[in-house]
N, C-alpha and C positions, 0 to 999 in steps of 0.2 A: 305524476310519476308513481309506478308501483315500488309496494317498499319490498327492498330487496329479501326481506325475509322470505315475503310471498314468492317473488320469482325465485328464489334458491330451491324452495319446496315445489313449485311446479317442477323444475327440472329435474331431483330429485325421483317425483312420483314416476316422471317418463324413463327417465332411466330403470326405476325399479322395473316397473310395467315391461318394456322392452326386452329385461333380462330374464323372463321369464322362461323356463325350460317348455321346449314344443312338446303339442301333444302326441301321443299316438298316432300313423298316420297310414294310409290301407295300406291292406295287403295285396294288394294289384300290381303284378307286374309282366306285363303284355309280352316282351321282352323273352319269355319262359315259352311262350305258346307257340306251336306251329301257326304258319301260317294256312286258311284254308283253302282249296285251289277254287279254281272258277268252276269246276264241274259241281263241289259241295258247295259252293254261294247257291247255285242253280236249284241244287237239290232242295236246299233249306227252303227259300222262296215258294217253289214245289209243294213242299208239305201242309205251308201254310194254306196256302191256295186251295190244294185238296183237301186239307181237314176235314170229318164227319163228326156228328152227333160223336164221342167215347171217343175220342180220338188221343194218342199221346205222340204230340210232337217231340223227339227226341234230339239233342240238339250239341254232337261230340265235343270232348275239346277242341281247343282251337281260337284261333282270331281271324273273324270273317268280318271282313269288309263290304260292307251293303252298298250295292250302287241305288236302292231302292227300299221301300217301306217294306217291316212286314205286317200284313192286315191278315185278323181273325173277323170274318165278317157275318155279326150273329148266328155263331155254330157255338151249340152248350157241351157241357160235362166234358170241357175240353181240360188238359194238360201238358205245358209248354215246357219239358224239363232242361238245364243243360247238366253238365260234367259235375260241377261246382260253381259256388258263388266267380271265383276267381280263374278258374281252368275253361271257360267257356265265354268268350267275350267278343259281343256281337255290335261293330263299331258304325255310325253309319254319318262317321265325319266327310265322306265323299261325297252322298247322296247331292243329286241334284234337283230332285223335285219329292216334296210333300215337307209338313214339319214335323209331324211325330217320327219316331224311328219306330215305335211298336204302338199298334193301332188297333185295342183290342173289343168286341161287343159279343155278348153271350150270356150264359146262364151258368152257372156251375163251374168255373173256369181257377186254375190253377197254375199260376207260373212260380218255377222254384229252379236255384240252382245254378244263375249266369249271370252276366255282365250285361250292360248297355250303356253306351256312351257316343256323347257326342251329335245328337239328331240336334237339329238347326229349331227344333222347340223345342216340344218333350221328347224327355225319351220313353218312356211305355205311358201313354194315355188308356183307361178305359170307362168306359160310357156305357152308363145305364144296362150293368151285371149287376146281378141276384146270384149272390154266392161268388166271392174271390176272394181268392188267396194269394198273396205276394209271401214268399218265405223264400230265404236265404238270396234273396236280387240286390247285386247293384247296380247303381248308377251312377255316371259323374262325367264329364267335359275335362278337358286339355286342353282348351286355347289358353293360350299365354294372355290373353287380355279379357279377365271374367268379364266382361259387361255384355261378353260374345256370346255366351253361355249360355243353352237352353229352358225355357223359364222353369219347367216344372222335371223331378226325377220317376218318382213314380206319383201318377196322377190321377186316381181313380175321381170320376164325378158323377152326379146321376146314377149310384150305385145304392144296393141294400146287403146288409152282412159283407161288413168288409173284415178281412184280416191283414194286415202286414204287421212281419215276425221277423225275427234276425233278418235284417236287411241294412244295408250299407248306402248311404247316399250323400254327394260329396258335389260341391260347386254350381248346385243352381240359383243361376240370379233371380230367384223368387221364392220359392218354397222349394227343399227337399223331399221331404214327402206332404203333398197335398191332399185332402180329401174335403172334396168341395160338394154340396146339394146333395147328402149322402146319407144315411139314415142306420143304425146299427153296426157300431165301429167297432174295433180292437188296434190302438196303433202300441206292440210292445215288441220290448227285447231289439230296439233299431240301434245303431250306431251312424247318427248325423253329422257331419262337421264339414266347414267351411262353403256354408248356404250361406244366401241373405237369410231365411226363416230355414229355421230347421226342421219344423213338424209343423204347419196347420193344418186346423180343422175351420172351416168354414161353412155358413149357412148349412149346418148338419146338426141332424137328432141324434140323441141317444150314443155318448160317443166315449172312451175310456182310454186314456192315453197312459200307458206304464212302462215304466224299469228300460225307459229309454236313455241311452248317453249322450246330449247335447252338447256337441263341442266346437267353439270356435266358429261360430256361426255369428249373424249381426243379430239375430233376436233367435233364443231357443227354441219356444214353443209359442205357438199363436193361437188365441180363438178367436174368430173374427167373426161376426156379420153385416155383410155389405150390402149396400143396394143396387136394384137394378140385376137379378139376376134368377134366373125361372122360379128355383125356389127361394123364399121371400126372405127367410129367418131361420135361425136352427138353436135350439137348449138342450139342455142337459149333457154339460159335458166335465168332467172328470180328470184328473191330470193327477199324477199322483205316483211317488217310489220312481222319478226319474234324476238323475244325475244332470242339472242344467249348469254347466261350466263354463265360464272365459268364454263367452259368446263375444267379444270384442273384436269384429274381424267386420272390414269396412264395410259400408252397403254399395253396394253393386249392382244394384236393381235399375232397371233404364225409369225414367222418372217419364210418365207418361199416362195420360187420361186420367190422373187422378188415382194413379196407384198409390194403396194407403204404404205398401210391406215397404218402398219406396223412400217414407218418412220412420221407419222404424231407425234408432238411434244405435248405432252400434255400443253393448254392454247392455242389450236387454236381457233379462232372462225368462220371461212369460210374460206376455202382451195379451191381457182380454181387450178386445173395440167391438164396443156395442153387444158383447155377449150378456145370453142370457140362463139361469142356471148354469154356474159352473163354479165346480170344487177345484179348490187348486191345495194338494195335502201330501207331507210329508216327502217331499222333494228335497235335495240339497240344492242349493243353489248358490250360487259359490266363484267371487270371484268374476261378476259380471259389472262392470266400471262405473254401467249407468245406470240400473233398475235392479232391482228383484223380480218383483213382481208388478207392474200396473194395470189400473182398475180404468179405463177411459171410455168416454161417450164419442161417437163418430165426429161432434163438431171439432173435438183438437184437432183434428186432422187440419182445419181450418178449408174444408171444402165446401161446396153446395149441398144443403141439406134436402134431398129429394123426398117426397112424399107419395112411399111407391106402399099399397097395400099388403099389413101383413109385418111391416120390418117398420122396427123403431131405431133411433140413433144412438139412443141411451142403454148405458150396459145397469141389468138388473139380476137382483137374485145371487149374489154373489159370495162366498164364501172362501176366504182366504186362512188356512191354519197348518198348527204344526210342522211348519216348514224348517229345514235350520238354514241358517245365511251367513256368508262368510265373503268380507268386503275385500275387493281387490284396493292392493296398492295405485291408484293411477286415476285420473284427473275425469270426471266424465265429459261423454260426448260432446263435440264443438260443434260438429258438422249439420247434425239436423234442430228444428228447432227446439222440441221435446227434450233435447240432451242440452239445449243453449239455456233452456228455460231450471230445468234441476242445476245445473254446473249455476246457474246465476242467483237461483232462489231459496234452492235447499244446500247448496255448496257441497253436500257429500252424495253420495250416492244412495237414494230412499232403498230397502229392503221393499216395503209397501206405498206405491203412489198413489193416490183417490186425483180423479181431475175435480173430484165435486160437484159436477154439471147437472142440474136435475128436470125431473120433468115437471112443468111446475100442476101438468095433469094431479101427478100422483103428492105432490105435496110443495113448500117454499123454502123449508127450515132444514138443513142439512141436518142438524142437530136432531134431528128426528129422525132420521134416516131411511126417508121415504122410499128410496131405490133399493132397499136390502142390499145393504152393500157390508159385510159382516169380516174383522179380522179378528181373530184369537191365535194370536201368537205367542209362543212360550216364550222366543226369544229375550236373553237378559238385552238389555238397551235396541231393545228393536227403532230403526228408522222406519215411521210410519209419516207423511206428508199427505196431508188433503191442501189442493189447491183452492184458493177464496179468487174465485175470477170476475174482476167488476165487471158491471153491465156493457161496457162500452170494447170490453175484453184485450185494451192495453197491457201490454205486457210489462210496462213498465209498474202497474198501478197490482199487479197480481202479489197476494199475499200466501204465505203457508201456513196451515194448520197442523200441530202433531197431537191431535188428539184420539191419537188411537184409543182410548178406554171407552169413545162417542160409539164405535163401530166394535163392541162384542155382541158375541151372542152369536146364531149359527143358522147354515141353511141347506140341512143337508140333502145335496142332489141324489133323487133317485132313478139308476139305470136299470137296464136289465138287457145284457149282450149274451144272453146262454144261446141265443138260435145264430152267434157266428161260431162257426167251429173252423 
């Protein structure tokens, strides 16, 4: 039997948690907009189709309803404007064939200005552009049942020089803004909330993530690299002056082939898996149930560890500082096992988690720190937690460490995004 002290305080925390005042929440309201006739559905379509070399698709206000994709198909120095983020919103919850709702490939390419929602995958995917810009777009879904929900908002892959700026992205069951096998980033100035992940960057070089607002999302900000996917590995990435908030909001992601975002623990705040060079600095982070920050290698995930060239499992080069962290009232996660695993072993919620997992290439003794894995945190009683995982990686037999003073010292990542403008 548990002693009722403890159950009085479970209930306690859930009540506190619950009562907690909502956040901010868009400014979209479709409601406002005429609607578009069938002659400008046509037209829009039209434009896309026709585009040239210089071309500026212009795009009124309005709520147009897509019975169909729109595809920019490798035509450069293009730009897709509409009215406003909010006065221009282009829905394509009818569509009956393709999955993206905006399907874009080019060179020099600029979208700013509208809405899109509701495509049965992504809503703007673009593929292997040199030169794009995402500024002032949103995106987000309406099904009443998120699991429905399209995986990615805005989705750039196979890109170089990316920008996304004041942008708004809202309910995808996978990443909110994604940038995957992508090389020279800027992801700043977004407003994400109520994704599974709110911002990743994945198997991408060279990458700078700021002065974004992460809210109410199941995991803030993600760097990942995964396997099995053209480009092999991606470092150097940067995270830094974003607001990562009350990320406590269920996972929703359909659990399938081994999707990691999938096992992310609702109350994360920034998740490295298997990254490598990456600053994570001067964030608030604040109020996130389960994590702060964690440092993990791909086996937690507890999947098949493939040996595909070029990409390793283990996250190296790491650099964790000056962050400030401020602990929610509320029990962490139950649901996945990473939140079964801290609610059981560290009981509060870690500011900083190490899984500890090393390569035994690179060394045997964590104590030595063979994976550069480096926290200097100012914080007064930081919650720092390295996991001691036996060989046989029973969960019952796994012990903690709080030796944050083993991991000072620094690594600091070096970018250079001056060629995205």
């Amino acid at each position: 039997m548990k002693p009722r002290f403890l159950t009085l305080t479970l209930i306690v925390f859930t009540l506190i948690s619950s009562c907690k005042p909502k956040e901010e929440t868009s400014k979209l309201d479709i409601s406002k907009l005429p609607k578009a006739t069938e002659a400008q559905i046509e037209e829009l379509v039209g434009k896309f189709i026709d585009a040239t070399e210089g071309s500026t698709i212009e795009i009124p206000e309005g709520y147009f309803e897509m019975p169909t994709q729109l595809i920019l198909d490798n035509v450069n120095n293009v730009t897709i404007k509409g009215a406003g983020m909010y006065n221009t919103v282009i829905s394509f919850k009818t569509m009956t064939t393709g999955g993206e709702g905006m399907k874009i490939a080019g060179n020099k390419i600029t979208l700013e200005g509208f809405t899109v929602t509701d495509a049965p995958g992504d809503d703007i995917k673009t593929q292997k552009c040199h030169g794009l810009t995402f500024r002032a777009i949103n995106t987000t879904w309406t099904n009443g049942e998120k699991s429905k929900n399209g995986t990615y908002g805005i989705y750039p892959v196979q890109c170089k020089n990316v920008l996304v700026e004041k942008c708004e992205v809202s309910n995808s069951r996978d990443a909110g803004i994604y940038v995957g096998q992508s090389e020279n980033i800027i992801v700043r100035d977004n407003y994400v909330h109520e994704n599974v992940a709110g911002i990743e960057i994945e198997n991408s070089d060279n990458a700078e993530v700021y002065n974004n607002r992460t809210e109410n999302n199941t995991g803030g900000i993600l760097v990942f690299n995964l396997p099995g996917l053209p480009k092999a590995a991606g470092s150097k990435t940067k995270v830094y002056k974003n607001l990562i908030k009350n990320n406590n909001h269920d996972n929703f992601a359909i659990a399938e082939n081994g999707n990691a975002v999938s096992m992310i623990p609702p109350g994360s705040g920034v998740v490295i898996l298997a990254g490598n060079e990456v600053e994570v600095f001067d964030n608030q982070i604040i109020d996130n149930k389960t994590l702060g920050v964690a440092i993990a290698s791909y086996h937690i995930t507890e999947l098949p560890i493939p040996t595909h060239p070029g990409w390793s499992p283990f996250s190296t080069n790491i650099y964790v500082h000056d962050n400030k962290y401020e602990h929610a009232l509320a029990v962490p996660d139950l649901t996945k096992n990473m939140g079964k695993l801290i609610a059981t072993k560290c009981f509060k919620a870690p500011d900083v988690i190490y899984d500890g997992i090393l390569d035994d290439k690179k060394g045997k003794d964590p104590l030595k720190n063979p994976m550069g894995i480096f926290v200097n945190e100012k914080a007064e009683g930081l919650r720092f937690s390295r996991l001691i995982i036996p060989a046989d990686g029973g969960i019952m037999s796994i012990k903690v460490a709080n030796d944050a003073g083993t991991f000072k010292g620094e690594y600091l990542v070096k970018t250079d995004v001056s060629m995205v403008k």
